[in-house]
C-alpha positions in Angstrom: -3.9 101.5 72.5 -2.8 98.4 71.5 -4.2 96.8 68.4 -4.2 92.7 68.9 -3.6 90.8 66.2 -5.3 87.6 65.0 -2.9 84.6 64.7 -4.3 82.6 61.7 -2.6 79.6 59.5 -3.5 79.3 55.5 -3.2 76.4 53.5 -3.3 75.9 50.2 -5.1 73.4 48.2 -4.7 72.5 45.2 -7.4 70.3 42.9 -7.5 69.0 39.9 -10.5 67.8 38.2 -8.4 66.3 34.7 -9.5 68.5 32.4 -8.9 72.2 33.5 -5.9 73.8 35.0 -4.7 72.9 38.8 -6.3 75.8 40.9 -5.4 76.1 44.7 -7.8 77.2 46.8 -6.7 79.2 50.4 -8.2 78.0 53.6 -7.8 80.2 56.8 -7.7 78.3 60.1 -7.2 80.3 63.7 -4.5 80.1 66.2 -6.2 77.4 68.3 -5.6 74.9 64.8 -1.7 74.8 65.3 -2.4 71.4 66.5 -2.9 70.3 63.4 0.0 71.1 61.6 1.8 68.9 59.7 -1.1 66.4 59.2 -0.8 66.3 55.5 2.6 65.1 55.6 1.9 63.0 58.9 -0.8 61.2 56.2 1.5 60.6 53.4 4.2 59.2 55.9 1.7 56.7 57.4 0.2 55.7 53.8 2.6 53.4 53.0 2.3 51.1 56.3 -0.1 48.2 56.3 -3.3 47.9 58.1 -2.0 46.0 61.0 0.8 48.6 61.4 -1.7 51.1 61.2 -3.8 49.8 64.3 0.0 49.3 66.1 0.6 52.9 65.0 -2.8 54.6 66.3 -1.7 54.9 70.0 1.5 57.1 68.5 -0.3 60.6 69.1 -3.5 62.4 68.7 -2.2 63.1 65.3 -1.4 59.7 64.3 -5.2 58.9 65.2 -6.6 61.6 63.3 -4.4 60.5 60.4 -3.3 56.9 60.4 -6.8 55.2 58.9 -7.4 58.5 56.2 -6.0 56.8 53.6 -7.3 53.2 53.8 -9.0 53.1 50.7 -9.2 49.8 49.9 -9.2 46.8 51.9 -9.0 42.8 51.6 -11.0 40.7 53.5 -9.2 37.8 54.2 -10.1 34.8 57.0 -7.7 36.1 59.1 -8.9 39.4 59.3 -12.5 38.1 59.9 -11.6 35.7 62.7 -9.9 39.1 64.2 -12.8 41.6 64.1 -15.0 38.7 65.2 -13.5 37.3 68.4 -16.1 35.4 70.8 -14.6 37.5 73.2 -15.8 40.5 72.3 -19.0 41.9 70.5 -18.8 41.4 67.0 -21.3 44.6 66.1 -19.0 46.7 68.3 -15.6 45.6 66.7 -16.7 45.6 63.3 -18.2 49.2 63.6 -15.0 50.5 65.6 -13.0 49.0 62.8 -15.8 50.7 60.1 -15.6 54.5 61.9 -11.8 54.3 62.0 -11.4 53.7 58.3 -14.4 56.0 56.6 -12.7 56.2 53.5 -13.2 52.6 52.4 -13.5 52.4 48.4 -12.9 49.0 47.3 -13.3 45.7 49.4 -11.7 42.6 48.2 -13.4 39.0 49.2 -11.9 36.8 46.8 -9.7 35.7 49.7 -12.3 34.4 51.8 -12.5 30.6 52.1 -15.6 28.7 52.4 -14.9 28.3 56.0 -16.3 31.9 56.9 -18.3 33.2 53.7 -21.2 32.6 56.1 -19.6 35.9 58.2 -19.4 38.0 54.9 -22.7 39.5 54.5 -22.0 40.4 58.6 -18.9 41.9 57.6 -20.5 44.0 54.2 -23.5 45.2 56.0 -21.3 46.8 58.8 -18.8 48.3 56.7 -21.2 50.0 54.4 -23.1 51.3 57.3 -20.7 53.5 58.0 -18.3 53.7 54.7 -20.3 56.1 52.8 -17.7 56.1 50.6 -17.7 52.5 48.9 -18.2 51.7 45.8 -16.7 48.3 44.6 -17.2 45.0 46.0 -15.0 42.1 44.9 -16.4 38.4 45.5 -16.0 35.1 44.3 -19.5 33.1 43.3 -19.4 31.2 46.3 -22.6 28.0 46.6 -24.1 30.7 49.2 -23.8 33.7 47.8 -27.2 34.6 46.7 -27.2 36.5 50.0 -24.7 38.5 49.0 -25.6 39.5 45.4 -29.1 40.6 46.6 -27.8 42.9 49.5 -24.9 44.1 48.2 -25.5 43.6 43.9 -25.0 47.5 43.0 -21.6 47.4 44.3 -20.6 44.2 43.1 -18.1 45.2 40.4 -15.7 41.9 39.6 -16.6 38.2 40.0 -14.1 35.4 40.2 -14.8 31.7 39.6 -18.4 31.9 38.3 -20.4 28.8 38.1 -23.1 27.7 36.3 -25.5 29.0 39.2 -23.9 32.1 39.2 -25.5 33.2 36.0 -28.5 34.0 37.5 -27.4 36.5 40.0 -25.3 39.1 37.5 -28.8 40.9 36.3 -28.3 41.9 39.9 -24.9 43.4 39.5 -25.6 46.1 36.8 -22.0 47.5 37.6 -20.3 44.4 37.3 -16.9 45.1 34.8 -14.2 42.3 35.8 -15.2 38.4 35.2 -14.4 35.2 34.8 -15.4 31.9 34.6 -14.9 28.2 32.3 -17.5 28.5 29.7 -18.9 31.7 27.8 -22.4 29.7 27.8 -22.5 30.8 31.6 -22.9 34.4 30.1 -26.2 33.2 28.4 -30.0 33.5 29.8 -31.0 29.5 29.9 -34.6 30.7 28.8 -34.3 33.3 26.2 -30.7 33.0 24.8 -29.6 36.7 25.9 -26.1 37.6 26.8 -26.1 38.7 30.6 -22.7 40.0 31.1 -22.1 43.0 29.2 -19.7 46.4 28.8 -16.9 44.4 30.9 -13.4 45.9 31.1 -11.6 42.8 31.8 -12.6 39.4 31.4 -11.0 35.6 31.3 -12.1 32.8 29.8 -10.8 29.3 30.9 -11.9 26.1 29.1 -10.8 23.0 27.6 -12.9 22.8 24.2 -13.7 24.7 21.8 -16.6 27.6 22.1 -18.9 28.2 20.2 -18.2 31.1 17.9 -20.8 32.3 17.7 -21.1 33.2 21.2 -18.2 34.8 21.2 -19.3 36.9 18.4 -22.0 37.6 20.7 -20.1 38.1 23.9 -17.6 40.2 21.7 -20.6 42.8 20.2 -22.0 43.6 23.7 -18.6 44.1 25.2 -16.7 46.5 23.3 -15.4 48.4 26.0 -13.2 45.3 27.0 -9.5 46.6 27.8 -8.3 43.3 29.3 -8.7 39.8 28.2 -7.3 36.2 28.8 -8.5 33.4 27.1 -6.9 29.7 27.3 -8.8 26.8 25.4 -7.7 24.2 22.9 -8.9 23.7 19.0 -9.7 20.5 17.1 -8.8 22.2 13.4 -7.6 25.6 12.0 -10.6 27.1 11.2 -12.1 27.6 14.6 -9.0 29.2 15.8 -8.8 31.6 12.6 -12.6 32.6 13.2 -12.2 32.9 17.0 -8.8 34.8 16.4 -11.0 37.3 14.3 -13.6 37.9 16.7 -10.9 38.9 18.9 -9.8 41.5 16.5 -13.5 43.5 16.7 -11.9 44.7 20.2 -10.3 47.9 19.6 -10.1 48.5 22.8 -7.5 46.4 23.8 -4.5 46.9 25.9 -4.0 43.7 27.7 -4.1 40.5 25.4 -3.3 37.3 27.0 -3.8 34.2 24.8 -3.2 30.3 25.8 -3.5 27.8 22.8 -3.8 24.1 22.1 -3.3 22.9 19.0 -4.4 19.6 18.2 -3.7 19.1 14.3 -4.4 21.3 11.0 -2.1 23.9 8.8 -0.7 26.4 11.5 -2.0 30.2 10.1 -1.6 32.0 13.5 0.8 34.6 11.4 -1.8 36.0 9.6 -4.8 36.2 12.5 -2.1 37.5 14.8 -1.5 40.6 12.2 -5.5 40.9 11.8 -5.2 41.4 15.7 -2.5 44.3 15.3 -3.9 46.1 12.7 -7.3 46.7 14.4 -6.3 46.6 17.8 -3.9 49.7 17.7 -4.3 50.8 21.8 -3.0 47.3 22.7 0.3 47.3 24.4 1.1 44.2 26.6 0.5 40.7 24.6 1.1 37.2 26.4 1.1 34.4 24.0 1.7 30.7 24.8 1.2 28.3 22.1 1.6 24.4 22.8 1.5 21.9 19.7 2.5 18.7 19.7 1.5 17.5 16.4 2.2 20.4 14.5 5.8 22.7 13.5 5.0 26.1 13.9 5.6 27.7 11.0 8.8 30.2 10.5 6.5 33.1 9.7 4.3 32.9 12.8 5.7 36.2 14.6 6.1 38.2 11.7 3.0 39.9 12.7 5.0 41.5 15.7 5.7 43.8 13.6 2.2 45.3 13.5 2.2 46.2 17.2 3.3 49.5 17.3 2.1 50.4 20.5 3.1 47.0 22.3 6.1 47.7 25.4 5.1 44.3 27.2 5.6 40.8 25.4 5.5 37.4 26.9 6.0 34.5 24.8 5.8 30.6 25.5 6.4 28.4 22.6 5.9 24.6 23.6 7.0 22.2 21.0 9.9 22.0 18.6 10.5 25.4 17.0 13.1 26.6 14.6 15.5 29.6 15.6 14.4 31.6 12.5 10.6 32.0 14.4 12.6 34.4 17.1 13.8 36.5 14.8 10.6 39.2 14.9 11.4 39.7 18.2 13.7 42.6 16.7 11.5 45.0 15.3 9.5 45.9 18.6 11.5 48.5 19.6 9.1 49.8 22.3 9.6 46.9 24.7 9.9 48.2 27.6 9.4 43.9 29.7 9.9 40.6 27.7 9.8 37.5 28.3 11.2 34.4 26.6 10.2 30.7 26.9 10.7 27.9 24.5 10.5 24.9 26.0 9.4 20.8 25.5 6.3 19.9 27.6 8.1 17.4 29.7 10.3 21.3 31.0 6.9 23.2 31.1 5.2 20.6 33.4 8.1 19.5 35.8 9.4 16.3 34.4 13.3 16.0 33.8 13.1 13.8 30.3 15.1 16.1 27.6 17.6 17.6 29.9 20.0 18.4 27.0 17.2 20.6 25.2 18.8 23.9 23.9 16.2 27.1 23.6 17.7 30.2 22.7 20.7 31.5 20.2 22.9 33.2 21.7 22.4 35.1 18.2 19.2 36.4 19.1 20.7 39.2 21.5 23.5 40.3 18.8 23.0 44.2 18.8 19.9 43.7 21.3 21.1 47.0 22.6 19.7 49.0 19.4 16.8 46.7 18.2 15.4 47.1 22.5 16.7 50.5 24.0 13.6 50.8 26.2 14.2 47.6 27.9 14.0 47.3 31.5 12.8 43.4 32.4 14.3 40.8 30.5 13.5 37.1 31.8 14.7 34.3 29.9 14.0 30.2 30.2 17.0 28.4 28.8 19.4 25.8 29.5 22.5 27.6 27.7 23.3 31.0 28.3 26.9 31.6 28.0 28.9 34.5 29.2 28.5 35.6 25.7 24.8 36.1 25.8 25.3 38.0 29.3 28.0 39.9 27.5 25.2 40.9 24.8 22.5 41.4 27.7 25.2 44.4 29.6 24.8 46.8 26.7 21.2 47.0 27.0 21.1 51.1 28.0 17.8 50.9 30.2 17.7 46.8 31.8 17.4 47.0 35.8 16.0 43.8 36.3 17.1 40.0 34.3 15.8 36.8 35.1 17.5 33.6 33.8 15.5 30.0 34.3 17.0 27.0 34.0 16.6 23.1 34.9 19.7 22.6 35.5 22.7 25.0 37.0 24.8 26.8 34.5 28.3 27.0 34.5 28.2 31.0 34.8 30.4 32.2 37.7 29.9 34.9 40.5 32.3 37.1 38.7 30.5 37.1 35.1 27.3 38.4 36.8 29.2 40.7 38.7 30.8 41.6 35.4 27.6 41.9 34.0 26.0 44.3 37.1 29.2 46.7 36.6 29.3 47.1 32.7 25.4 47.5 32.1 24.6 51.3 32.7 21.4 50.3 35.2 21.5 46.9 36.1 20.3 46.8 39.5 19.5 43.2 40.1 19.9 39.0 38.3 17.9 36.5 39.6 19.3 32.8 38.9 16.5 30.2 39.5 17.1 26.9 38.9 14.1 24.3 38.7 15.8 21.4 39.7 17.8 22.9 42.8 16.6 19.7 45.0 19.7 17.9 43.5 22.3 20.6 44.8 24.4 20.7 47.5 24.4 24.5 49.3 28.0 25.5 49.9 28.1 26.6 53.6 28.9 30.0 52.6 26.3 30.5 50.2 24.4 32.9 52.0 27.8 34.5 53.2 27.2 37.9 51.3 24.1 38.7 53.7 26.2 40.4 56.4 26.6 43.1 53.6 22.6 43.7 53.5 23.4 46.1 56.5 19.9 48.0 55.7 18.2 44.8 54.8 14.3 44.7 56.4 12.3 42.2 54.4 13.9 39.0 53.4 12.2 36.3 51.6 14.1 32.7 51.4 13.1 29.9 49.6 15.7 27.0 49.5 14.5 24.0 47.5 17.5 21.3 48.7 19.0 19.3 51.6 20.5 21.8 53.3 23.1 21.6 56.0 21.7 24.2 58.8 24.6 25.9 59.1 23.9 27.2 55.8 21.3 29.7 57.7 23.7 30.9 60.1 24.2 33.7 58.3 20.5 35.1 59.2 21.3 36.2 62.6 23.8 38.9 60.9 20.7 40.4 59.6 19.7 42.2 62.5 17.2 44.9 61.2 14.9 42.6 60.1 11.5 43.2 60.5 9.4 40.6 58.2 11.4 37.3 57.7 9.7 34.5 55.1 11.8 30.7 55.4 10.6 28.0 52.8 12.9 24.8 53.1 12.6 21.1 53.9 13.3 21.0 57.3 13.6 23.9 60.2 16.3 22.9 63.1 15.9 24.6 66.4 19.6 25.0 66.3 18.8 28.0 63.3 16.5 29.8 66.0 18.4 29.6 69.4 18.9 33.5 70.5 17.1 34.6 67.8 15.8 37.4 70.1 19.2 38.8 70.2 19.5 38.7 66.2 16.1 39.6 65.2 15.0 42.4 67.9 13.2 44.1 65.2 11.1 41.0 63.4 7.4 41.2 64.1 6.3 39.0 61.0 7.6 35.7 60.6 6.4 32.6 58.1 8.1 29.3 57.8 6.8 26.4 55.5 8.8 23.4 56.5 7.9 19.4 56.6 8.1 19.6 60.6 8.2 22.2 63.3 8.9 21.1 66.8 8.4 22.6 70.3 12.2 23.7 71.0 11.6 26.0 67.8 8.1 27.3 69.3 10.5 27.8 72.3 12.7 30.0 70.9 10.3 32.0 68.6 8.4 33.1 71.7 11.3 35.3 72.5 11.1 37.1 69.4 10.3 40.4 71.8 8.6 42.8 68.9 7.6 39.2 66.9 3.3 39.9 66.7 2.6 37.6 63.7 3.5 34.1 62.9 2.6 32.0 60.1 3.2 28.1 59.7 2.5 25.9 57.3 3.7 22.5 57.4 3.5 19.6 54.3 2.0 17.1 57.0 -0.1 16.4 60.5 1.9 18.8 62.9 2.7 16.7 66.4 1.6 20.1 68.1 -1.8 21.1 69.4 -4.1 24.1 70.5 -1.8 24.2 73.9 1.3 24.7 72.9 -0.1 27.5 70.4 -2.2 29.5 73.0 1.5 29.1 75.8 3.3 30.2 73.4 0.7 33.5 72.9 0.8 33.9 76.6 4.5 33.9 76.7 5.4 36.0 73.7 5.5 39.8 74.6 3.6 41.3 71.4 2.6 37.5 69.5 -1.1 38.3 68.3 -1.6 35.7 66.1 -0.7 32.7 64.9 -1.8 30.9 61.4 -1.3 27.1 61.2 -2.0 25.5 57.2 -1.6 22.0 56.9 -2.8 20.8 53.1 -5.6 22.7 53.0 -6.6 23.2 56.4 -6.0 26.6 57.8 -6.2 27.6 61.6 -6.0 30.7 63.9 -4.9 31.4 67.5 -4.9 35.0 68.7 -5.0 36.7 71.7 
């Protein structure tokens, strides 16, 4: 007698709850659940596409649509995406709960994006999702004029707040989980009636403003919200003393790991030094520090980083000094030998803010990077804003044993060569890329071959282009060599339909494409609508377009796999979809 035996498929696993020891737990499935193999990985591998790739993706395989939308967590709401899952065409409650069923998972929805055009459709939007997302639990929103709607309905989920105005006080009793803020005057924080702080426990907050706040409700602000691990705050001082006392509120935050601090001074003696070490000495979790000090009146004193040297944990550092400052005040920099990013910018105003007045302004000493190799050894970003680096300061810069990524801005073009950056990627152990951007490039003249060295991208998929000059168009001939591309991004003055005839035969591949030009005309919508696997395309233009709905919605109907199309002129944004 033959004994049958019972096909069955186990698979382990394996949870961890952060405080105990990973345990894996068996699961037996029969024979009839082979059809399911390989979904794990199938889940992973489709994790890393975007939502609209996703949706292209779904019609793959019965595994693709069990897996494809299991991982969309979180999601941004954008006007795009609303004019989509709205179409008059269809039946708004039935798209939006299609869309809601296929992506269950939904944790976090973003609507900062939203512009007023459609916040009126956000509540719409909300409601349906958390129908049928049992799983959400952060809503992200801007303090629209309407949004009272919003806070009531959806105020338990309402977790960060952007842009909040004066009316907006009124409506965060209603968001008792509310942890990210921020807005242009801590008095917004305040009850009108009895003087009570509203906003309290935040993680991360920003403060914006042009005068100076009141102490003391920042000692307030600072007593209810020790939990903060994130703060920004930009404003300007009349004398010394408010910035000392506002400086030492700061330092009540122990909690600290993100520091980003914008400062104005107007006149008084400069003591920053010794509030900056007040800071470091309490503050010992913090460890990424952005500080941009302007002055005009004042000479920062030598001394004024010497406090660096109390930030043991700090690995990123951002500094802006605006003004005229001595060489000696970089000399700190050296004892923070946990930098892992840095970045370096001393500049006049007239550099910060555009305007080519000092063009002969020197920055940095090239002695600032002797030995840089020992005093930063866990250095991987390094961007600098200077007029004068020398091959010598590159030739410092290649010993650094961990840089992969170095940034050099500059107003005017330096007289480094091909070959000392190429020097520089061979003799520095894991250089992997220089950036060279230049902020008066509008006064160049591209060489024809500049973008040459493209055909050597053979893998190249995403390419983003920005070319600030008067170009000669056969400076983009080189694009059609880059035949595997699949999103292509062109910013420059003017696009010639000369740079897109046959682009179907050079980009078979490309189904996003944005250009921001001056003008577009109809012999380029000509050519783009041959683009056969092209299903996105963005425009914006600097002026009036000499296009209309028509030519949009022919070119849709003529385009194989063209879904939408986003027009922005100024401010003005439109759609056309299919």
């Amino acid at each position: 007698m033959t004994q049958q035996m019972k096909h069955k498929k186990t698979s382990l696993e394996t949870t961890d709850d952060g405080n105990e020891d990973n345990k894996q737990q068996s699961h037996i499935y029969a024979k009839d659940y082979l059809d399911r193999f390989g979904d794990d990985l199938c889940a992973l591998l489709v994790s890393y596409l975007s939502l609209e790739d996703r949706f292209q993706c779904e019609c793959v395989s019965k595994q693709f649509q069990r897996t494809v939308f299991v991982s969309v967590v979180d999601i941004t709401l954008s006007d795009g995406l609303i004019h989509r899952l709205l179409k008059e065409k269809r039946s708004d409650i039935q798209m939006l709960a299609t869309f809601a069923i296929k992506c269950p998972n939904i944790q976090t929805i973003d609507c900062r994006e939203v512009t007023t055009e459609y916040v009126k459709r956000v509540p719409e939007v909300l409601n349906t999702l958390r129908q049928y997302c049992r799983h959400l639990r952060h809503i992200y929103c801007n303090f629209w004029k309407n949004c009272d709607q919003i806070v009531q309905q959806f105020g338990p989920l309402v977790t960060t707040i952007s842009n909040m105005s004066s009316k907006g006080k009124q409506w965060i009793i209603n968001c008792p989980k509310l942890s990210q803020l921020d807005t242009n005057s801590l008095s917004r924080l305040y009850d009108n009636t009895s003087g009570q702080i509203l906003a309290k426990n935040l993680h991360k907050f920003w403060l914006f403003c042009g005068h100076n706040e009141s102490n003391q409700q920042l000692s307030a602000f600072v007593t209810h919200n020790q939990t903060l691990k994130s703060l920004l705050i930009s404003v300007y001082y009349d004398n010394n003393e408010d910035l000392s006392e506002m400086l030492t509120q700061l330092s009540r935050l122990t909690q600290l790991r993100d520091l980003t601090l914008g400062l104005y001074l107007l006149n008084g003696e400069n003591s920053l030094s010794k509030s900056l070490r007040t800071i470091g000495l309490n503050c010992k979790q913090l460890q990424r520090l952005s500080l941009s000090v302007e002055s005009e009146a004042i000479k920062l004193n030598p001394q004024t980083l010497d406090s660096l040297r109390c930030y043991h944990s700090l690995k990123r550092l951002h500094l802006t000094l605006v003004g005229e400052n001595t060489q000696q005040l970089w000399e700190p920099l050296k004892l923070c030998h946990r930098l892992t990013h840095l970045t370096l910018n001393q500049s006049d105003k007239e550099f910060l803010y555009g305007n080519d007045i000092k063009p002969d302004l020197k920055l940095l000493s090239d002695k600032l990077l002797v030995n840089c190799d020992k005093h930063w050894p866990r250095l991987q970003y390094l961007s600098i804003i200077s007029d004068e680096i020398t091959g010598e300061c590159l030739s410092h810069l290649s010993r650094l044993p961990a840089l992969q990524m170095l940034v050099i801005k500059s107003r005017k073009t330096n007289d480094l060569s091909d070959n000392d950056l190429n020097a520089v990627l061979s003799s520095s152990p894991k250089l992997k890329t220089i950036e060279i951007r230049v902020n008066r490039a509008y006064q160049l003249k591209l060489n024809v071959q500049t973008l040459d060295s493209l055909r050597y991208y053979s893998r190249l998929k995403r390419l983003d282009l920005t070319l600030n000059s008067d170009i000669n168009q056969e400076v983009l001939e080189p694009l059609k060599l880059c035949h595997r591309l699949t999103h292509l991004t062109l910013n420059i003055w003017q696009m010639s339909d000369k740079s897109l005839d046959n682009c179907d035969k050079q980009w078979p591949r490309l189904h996003y494409l944005s250009i921001k030009a001056i003008i577009i005309t109809r012999e380029c919508l000509s050519h783009i609508s041959r683009l056969p696997a092209l299903q996105m395309l963005g425009i914006q233009l600097c002026f009036k377009y000499p296009l209309n709905k028509y030519d949009f919605n022919d070119m849709l109907s003529s385009s194989p796999k063209l879904k939408t199309i986003e027009i922005r002129v100024n401010n003005e944004k439109k759609f056309y979809s299919k």
